[in-house]
N, C-alpha and C positions, 0 to 999 in steps of 0.2 A: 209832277215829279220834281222841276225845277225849283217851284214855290217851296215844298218839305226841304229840300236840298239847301238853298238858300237859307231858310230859317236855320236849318243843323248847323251852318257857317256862325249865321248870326247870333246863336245860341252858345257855341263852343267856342267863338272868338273873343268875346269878353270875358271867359272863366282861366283862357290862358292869362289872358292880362291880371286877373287876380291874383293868379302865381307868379307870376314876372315881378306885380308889387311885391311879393312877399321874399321872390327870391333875392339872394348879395350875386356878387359879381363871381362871375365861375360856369363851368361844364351847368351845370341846372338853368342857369339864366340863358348862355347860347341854347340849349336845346329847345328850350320855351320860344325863346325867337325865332327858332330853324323853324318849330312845329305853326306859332303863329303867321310865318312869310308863307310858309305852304297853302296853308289854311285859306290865309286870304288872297292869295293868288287860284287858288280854285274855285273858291265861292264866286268872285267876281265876275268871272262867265257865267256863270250858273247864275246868278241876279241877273246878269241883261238876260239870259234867254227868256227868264221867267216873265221880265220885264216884256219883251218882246212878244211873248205867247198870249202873257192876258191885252197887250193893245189889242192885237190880232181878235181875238175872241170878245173884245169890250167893243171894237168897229165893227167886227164881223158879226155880231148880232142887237149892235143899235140899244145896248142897256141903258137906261140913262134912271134918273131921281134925282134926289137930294143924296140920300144914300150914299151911290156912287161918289158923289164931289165929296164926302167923309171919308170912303173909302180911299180913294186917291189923294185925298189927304195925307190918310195914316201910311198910304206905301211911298208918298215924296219923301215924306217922313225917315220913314226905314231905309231909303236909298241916302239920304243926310247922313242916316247914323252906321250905316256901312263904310261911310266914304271917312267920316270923322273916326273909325277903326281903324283904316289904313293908316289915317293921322295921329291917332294912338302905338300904334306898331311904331311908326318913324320914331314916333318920340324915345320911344324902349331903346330903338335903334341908336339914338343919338345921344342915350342918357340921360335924355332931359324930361323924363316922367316924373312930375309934381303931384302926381296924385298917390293916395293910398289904397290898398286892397278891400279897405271897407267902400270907399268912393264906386271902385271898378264889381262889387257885389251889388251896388243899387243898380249902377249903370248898367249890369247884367238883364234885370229885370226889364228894361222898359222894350226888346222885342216882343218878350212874352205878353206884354200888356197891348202891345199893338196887334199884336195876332189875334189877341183875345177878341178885342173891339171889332177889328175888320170880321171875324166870323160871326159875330152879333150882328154885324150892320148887313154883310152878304144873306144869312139867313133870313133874319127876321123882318129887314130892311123896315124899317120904323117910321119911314120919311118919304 
């Protein structure tokens, strides 16, 4: 439940920032901000527990491979790119967002690319 939760964060939090590039200064760009401080101030307990639950379940049953070292690869990974959102919000916050709406559509994509992988590698475990 945490894992889906956290993804929905990390999913929804870059597509605000698409609208933030696109929105000018006004009522639409504060609300974008109200909804993205919300946003990632909720997600981020919701990451650590998830964070928490799979150690918990990664010690408590002694999973190991190569697999795994990929796997927790790609979630240090997502926990980088979580923390580098809240560093995007500041920037909104502070006005000093240099990037464009097409930048923040690619950079949308790459949880769903990690998700992708990490359930290739927990399935199939290749390694």
């Amino acid at each position: 439940i945490f894992v889906v939760s956290w993804f929905a964060g990390l999913f929804y939090l870059p597509r605000i920032f698409v609208n933030l590039a696109m929105a000018g200064e006004g009522a639409e760009y504060d609300r974008l901000l109200l909804m993205a401080r919300k946003l990632y101030r909720f997600v981020t307990p919701i990451g650590l527990l998830a964070l928490v639950f799979g150690l918990v379940l990664w010690l408590g049953y002694g999973i190991s491979g190569a697999w795994m070292h990929a796997k927790l690869t790609l979630v240090a990974g997502l926990v980088a790119y979580h923390f580098y959102c809240g560093k995007l919000y500041r920037d909104f916050v502070a006005h000093q967002n240099h990037k464009n709406h097409v930048w923040f559509r690619f950079f949308n994509e790459i949880p769903v690319l990690a998700l992708v992988a990490v359930v290739i590698l927990v399935v199939v475990k290749p390694f």
